[in-house]
DSSP file (Angstrom, degrees, kcal/mol; ACC not computed):
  #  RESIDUE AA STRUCTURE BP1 BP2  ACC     N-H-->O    O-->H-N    N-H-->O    O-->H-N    TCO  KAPPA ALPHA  PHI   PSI    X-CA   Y-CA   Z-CA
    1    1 A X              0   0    0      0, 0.0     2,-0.1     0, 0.0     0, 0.0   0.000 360.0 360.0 360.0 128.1    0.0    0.0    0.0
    2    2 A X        -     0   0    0      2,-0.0     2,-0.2     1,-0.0     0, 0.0  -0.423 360.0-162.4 -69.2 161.8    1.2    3.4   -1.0
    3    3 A X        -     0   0    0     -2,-0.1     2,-0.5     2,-0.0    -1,-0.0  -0.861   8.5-148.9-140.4 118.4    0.5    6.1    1.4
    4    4 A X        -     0   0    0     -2,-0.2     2,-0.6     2,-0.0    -2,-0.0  -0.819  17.6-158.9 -90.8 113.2    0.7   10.0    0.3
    5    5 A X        +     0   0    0     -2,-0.5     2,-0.4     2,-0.0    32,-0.0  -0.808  21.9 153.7-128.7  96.8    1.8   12.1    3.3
    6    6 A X        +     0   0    0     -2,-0.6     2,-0.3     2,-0.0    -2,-0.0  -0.990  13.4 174.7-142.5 140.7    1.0   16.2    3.5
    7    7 A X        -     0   0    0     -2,-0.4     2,-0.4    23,-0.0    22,-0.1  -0.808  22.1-117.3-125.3-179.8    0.6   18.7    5.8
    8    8 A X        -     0   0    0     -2,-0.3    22,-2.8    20,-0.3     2,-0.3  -0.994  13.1-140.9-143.1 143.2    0.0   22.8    5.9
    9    9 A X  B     -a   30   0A   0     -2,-0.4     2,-1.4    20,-0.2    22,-0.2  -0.948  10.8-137.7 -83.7 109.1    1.8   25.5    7.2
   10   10 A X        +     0   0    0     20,-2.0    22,-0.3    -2,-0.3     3,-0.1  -0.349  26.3 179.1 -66.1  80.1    0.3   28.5    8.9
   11   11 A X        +     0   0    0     -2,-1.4     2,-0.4     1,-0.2    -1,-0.2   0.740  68.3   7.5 -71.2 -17.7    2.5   31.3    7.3
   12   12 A X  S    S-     0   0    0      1,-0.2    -1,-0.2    20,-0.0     0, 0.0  -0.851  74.5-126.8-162.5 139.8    0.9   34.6    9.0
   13   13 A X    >   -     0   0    0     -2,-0.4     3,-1.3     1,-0.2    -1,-0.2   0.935  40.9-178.8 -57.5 -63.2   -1.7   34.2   11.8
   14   14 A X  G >   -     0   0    0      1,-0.3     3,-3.5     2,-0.2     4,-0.5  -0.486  66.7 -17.7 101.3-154.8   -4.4   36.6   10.0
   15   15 A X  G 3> S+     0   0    0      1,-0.2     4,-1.7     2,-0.1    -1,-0.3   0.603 120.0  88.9 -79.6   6.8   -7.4   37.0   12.1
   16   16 A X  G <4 S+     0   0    0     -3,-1.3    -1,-0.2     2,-0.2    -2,-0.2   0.874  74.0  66.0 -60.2 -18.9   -6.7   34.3   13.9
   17   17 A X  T <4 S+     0   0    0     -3,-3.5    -1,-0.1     1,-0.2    -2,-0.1   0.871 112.1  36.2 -59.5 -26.8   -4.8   36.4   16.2
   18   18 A X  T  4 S+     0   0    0     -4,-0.5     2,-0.2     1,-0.1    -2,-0.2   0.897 127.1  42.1 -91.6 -55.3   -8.1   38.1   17.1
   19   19 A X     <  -     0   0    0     -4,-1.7     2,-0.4     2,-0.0    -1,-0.1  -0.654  55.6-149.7-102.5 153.9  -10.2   34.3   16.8
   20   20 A X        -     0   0    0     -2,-0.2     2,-0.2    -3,-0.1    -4,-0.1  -0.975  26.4-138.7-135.4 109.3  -10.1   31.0   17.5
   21   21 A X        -     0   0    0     -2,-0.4     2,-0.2     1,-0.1    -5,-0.0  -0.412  28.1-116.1 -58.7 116.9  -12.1   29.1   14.6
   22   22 A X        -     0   0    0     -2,-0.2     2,-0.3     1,-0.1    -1,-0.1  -0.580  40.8-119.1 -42.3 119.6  -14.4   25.9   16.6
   23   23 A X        -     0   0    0     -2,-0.2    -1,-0.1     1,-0.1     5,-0.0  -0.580  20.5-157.4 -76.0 144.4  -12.7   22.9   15.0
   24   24 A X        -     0   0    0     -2,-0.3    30,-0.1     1,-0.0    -1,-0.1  -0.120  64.2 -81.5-113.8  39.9  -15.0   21.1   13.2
   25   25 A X  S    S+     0   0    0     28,-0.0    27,-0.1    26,-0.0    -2,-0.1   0.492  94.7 128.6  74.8  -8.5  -12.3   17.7   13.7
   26   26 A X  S    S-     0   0    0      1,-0.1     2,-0.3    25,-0.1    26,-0.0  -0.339  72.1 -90.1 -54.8 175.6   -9.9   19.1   10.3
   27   27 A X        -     0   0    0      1,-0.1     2,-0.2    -4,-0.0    -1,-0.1  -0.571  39.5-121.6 -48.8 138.9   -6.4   19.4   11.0
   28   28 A X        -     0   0    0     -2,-0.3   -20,-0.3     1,-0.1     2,-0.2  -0.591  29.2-108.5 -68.3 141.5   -5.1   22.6   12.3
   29   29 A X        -     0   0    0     -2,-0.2     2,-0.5   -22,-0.1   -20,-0.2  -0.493  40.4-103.2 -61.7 151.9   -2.6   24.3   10.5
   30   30 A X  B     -a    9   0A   0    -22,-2.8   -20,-2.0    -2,-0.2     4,-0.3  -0.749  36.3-103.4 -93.5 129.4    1.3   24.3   12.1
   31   31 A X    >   -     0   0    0     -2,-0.5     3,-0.9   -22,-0.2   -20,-0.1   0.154  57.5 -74.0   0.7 134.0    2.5   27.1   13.7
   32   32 A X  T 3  S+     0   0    0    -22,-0.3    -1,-0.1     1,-0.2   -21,-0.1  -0.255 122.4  17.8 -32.1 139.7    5.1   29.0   11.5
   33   33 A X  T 3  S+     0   0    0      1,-0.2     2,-0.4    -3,-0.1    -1,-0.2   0.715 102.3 125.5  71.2  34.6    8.5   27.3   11.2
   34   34 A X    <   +     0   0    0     -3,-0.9     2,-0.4    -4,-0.3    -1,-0.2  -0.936  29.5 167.1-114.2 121.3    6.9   23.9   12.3
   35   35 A X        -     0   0    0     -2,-0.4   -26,-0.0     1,-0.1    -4,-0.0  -0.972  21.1-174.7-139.6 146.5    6.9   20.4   10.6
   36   36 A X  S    S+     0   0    0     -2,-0.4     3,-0.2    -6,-0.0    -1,-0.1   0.211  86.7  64.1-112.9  20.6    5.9   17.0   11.9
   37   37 A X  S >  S+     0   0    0      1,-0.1     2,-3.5     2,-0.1     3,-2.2   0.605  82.2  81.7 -98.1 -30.3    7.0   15.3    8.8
   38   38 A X  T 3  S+     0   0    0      1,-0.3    -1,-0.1     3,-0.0    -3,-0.1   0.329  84.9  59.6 -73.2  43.4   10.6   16.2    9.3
   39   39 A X  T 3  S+     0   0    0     -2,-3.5    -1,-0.3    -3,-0.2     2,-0.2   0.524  88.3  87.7-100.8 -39.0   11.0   13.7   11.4
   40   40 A X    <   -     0   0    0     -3,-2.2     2,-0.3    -4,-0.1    -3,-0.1  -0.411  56.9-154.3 -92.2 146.3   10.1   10.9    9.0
   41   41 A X    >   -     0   0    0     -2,-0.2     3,-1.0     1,-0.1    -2,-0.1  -0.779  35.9 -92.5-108.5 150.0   12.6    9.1    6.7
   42   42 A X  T 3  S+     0   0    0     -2,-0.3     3,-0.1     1,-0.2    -1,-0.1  -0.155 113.8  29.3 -72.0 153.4   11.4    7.3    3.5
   43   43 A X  T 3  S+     0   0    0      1,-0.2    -1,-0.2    -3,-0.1     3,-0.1   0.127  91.4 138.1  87.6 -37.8   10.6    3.8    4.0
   44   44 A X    <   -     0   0    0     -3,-1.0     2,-0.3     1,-0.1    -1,-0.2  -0.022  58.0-104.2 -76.6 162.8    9.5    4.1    7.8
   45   45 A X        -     0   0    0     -3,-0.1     2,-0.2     1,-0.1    -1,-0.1  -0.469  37.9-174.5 -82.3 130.3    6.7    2.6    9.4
   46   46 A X        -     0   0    0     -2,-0.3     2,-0.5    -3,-0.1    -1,-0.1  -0.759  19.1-152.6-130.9 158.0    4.2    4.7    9.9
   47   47 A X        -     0   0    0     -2,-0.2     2,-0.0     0, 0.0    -2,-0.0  -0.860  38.5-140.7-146.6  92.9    0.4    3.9   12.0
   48   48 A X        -     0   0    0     -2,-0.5     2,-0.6     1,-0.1    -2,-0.0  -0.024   2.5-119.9 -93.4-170.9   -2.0    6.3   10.4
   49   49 A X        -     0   0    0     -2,-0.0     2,-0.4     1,-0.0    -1,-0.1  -0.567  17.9-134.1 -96.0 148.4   -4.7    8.4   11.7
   50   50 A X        -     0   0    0     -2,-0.6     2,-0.4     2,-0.0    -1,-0.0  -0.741  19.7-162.9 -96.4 142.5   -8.3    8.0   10.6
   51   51 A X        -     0   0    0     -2,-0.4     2,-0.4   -24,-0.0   -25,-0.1  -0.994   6.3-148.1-148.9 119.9   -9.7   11.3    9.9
   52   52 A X        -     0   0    0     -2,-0.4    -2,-0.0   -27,-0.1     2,-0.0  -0.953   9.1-156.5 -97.2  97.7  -13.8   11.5    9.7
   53   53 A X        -     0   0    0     -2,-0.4     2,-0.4     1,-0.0   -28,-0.0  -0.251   7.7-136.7-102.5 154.3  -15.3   14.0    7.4
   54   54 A X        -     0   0    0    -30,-0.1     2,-0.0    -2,-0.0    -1,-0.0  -0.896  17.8-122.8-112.5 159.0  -19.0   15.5    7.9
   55   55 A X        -     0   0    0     -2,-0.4     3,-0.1     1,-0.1    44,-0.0  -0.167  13.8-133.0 -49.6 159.6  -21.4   16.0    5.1
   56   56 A X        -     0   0    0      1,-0.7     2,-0.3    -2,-0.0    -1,-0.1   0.643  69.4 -77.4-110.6 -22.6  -22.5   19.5    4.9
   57   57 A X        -     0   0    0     42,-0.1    -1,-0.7     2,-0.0     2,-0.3  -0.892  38.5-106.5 170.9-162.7  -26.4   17.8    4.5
   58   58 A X  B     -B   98   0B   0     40,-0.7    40,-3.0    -2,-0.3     2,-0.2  -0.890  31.1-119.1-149.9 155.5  -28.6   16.0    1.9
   59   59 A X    >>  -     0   0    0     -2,-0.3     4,-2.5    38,-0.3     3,-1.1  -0.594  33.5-104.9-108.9 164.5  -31.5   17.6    0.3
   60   60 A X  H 3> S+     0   0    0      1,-0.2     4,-2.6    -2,-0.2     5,-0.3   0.864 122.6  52.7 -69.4 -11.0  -35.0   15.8    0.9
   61   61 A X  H 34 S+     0   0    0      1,-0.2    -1,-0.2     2,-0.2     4,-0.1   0.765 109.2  46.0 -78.3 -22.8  -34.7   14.5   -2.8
   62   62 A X  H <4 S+     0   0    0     -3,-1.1     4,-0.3     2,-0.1    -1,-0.2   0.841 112.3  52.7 -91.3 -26.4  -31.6   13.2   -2.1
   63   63 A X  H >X S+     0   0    0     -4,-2.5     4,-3.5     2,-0.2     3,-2.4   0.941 107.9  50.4 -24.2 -61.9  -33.0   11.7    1.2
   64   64 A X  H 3X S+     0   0    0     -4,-2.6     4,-3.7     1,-0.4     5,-0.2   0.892 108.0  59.3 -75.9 -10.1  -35.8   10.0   -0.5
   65   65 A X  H 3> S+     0   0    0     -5,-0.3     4,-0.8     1,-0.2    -1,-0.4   0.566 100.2  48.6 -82.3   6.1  -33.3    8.6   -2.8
   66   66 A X  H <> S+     0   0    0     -3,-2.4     4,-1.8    -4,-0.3    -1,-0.2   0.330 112.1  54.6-119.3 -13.9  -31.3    6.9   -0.7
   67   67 A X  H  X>S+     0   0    0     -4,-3.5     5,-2.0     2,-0.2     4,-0.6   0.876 105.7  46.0 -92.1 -21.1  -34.4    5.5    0.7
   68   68 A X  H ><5S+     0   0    0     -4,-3.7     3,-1.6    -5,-0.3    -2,-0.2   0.989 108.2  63.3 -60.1 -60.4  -35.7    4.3   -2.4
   69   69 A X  H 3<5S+     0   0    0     -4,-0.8     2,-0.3    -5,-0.2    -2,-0.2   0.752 110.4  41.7 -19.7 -85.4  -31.7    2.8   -2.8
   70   70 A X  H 3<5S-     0   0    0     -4,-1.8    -1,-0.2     1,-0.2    -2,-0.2   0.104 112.3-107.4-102.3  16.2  -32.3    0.5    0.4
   71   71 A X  T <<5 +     0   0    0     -3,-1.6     2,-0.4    -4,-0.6    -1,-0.2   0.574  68.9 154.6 110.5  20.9  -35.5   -0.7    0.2
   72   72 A X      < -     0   0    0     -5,-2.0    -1,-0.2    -6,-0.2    -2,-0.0  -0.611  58.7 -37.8-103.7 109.5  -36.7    2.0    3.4
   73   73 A X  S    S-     0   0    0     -2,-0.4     2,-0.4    -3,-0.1    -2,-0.1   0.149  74.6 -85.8  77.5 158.3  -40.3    2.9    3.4
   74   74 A X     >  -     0   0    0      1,-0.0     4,-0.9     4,-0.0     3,-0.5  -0.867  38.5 -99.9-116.2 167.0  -43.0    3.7    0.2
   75   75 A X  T  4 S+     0   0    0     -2,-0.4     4,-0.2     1,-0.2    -2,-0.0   0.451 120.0  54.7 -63.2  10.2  -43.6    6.2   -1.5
   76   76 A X  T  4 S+     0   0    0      2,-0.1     4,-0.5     1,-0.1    -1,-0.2   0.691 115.9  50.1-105.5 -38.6  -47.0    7.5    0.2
   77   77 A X  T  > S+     0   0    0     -3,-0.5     4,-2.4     1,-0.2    -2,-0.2   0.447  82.6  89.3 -74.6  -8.7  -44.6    7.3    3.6
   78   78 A X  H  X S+     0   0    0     -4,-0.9     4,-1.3     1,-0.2     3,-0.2   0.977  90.4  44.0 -82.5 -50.0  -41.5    9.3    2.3
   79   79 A X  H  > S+     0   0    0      1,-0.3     4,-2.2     2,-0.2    -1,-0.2   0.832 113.3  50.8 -39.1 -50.5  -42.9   12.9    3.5
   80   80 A X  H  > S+     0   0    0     -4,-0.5     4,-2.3     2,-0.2    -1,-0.3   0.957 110.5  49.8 -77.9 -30.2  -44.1   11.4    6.9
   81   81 A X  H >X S+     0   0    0     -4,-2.4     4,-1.0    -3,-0.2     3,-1.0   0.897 115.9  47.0 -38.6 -87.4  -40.3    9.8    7.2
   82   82 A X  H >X S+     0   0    0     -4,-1.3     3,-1.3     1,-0.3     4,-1.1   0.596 115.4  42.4 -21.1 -81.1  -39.1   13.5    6.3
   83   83 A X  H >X S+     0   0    0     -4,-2.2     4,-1.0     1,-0.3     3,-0.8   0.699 108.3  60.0 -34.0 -65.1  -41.3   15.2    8.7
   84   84 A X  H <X S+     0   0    0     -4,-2.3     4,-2.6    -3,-1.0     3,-0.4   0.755 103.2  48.8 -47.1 -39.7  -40.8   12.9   11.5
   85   85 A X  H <<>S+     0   0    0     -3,-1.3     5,-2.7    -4,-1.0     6,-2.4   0.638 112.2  51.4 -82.4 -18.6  -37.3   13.4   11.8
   86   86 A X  H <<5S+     0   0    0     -4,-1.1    -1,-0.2    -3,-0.8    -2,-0.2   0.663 105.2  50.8 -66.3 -37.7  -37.8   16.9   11.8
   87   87 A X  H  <5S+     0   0    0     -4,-1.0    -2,-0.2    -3,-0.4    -3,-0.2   0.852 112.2  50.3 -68.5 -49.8  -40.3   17.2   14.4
   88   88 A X  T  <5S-     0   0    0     -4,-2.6    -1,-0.2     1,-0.2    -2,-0.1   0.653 108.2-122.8 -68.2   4.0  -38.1   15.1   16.6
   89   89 A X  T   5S+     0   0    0     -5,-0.3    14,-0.3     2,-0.2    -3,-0.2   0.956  76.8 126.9  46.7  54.0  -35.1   17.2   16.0
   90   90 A X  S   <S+     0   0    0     -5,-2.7    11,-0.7     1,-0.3    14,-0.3   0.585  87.1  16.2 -90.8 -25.3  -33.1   14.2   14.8
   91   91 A X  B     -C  100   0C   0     -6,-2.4    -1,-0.3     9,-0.2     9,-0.2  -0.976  67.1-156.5-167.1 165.4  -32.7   16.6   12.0
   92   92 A X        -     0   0    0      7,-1.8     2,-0.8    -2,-0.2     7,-0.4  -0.650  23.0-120.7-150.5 151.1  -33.0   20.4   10.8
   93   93 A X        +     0   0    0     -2,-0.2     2,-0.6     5,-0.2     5,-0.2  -0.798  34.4 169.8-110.0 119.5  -33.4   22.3    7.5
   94   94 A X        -     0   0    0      3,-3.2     3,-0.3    -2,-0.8    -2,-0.0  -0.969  68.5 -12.3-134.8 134.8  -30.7   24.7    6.7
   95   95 A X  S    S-     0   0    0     -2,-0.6    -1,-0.2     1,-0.3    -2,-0.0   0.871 134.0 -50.6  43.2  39.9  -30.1   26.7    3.1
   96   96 A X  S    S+     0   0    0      1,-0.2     2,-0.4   -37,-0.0    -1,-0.3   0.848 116.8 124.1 106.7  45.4  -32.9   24.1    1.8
   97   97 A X        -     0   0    0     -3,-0.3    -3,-3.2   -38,-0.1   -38,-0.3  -0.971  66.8-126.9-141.2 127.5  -30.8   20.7    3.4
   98   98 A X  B     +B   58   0B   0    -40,-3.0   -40,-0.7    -2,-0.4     2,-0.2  -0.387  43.5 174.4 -49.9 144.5  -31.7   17.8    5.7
   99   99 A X        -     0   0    0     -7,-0.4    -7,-1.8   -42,-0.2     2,-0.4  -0.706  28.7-121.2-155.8 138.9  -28.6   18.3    8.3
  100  100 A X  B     -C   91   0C   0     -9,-0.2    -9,-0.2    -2,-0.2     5,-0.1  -0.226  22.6-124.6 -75.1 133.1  -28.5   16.2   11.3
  101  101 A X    >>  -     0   0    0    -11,-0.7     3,-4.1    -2,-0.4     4,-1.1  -0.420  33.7-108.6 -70.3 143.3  -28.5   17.6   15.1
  102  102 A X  H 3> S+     0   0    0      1,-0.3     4,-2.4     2,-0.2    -1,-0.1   0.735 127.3  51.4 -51.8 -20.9  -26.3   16.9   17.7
  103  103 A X  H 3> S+     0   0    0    -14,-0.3     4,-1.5     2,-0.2    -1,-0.3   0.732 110.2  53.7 -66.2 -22.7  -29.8   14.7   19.1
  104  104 A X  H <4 S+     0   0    0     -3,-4.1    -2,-0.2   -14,-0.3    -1,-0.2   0.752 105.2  46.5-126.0 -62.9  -29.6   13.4   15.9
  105  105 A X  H >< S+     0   0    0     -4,-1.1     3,-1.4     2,-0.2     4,-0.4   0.919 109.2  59.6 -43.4 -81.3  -26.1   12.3   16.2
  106  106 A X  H >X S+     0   0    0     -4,-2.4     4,-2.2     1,-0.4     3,-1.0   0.776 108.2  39.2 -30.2 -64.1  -26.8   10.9   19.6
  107  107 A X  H 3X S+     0   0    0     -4,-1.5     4,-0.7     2,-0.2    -1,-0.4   0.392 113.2  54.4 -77.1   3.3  -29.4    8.4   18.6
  108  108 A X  H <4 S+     0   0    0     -3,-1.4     4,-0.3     2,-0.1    -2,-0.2   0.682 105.4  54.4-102.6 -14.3  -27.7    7.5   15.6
  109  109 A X  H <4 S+     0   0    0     -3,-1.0     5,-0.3    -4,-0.4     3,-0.2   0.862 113.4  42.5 -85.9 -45.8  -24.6    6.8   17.8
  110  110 A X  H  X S+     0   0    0     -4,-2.2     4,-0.9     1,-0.2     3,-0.3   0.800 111.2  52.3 -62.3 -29.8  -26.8    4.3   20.2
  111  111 A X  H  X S+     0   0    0     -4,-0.7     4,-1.1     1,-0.2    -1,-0.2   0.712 114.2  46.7 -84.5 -14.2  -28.7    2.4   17.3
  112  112 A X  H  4 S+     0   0    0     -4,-0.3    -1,-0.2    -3,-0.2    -2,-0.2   0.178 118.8  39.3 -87.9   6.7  -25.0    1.7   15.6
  113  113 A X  H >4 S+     0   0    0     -3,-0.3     3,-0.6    -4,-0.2    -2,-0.2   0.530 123.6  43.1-128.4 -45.6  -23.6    0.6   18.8
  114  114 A X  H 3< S+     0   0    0     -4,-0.9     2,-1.2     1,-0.3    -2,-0.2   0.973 130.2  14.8 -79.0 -73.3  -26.9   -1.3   19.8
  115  115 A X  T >X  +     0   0    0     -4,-1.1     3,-0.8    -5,-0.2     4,-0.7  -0.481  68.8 161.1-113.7  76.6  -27.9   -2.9   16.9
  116  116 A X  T <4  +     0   0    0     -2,-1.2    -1,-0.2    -3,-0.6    -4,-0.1   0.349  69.9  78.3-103.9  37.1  -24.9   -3.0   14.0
  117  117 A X  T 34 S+     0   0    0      2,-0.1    -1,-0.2    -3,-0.1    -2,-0.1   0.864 102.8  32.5 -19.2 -77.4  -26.4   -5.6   12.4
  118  118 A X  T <4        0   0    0     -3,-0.8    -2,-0.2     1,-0.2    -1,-0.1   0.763 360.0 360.0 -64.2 -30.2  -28.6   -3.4   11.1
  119  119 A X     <        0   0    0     -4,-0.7    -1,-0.2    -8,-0.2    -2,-0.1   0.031 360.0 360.0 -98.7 360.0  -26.5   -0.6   10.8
């Protein structure tokens, strides 16, 4: 297995000096005049990190297509799916997109844990 190896350098602090962005789990940029690859030598054994990316959401058409994909519901049901998940605040409409809530999150982390059979 190949493995491609990169990082970024913060070259002037900007308005960070004034703010501190919430990390939303990306990598931080390094400090000016910082590297953690110069440490590594070609060839060496390396144990990498798993890095989880979020969706920015799915629109309900792309919803109902993914439910048609997995066999989830009919089509007289797809609106009350939609609805429900909305009502509960499992999940929220922003700039015209399903995107799920930290409740949302929560219960999705307990039925994947509970039952990942299914999941």
């Amino acid at each position: 297995m190949r493995i491609k190896v990169s990082e970024r350098e913060l070259l002037s602090a900007g308005y960070r000096r004034a703010y501190t962005p919430v990390s939303d789990g990306m990598v931080e940029p390094l400090a000016p005049g910082t590297s953690s690859l110069a440490k590594l030598e070609r060839g060496q054994r390396v144990k990498p990190k798993r890095i989880r990316t979020q969706r920015k959401g799915m629109s309900e058409a792309g919803l109902i297509a993914a439910l048609q994909k997995n066999g989830i519901g009919r089509p007289a049901t797809y609106a009350l799916i939609i609805e429900s998940l909305i009502q509960r605040k499992y999940a929220e409409t922003v700039s015209g997109n399903l995107t799920i809530t930290p409740r949302g999150k929560a219960v999705l982390e307990f039925l994947v844990s509970r039952y990942p059979r299914l999941f």
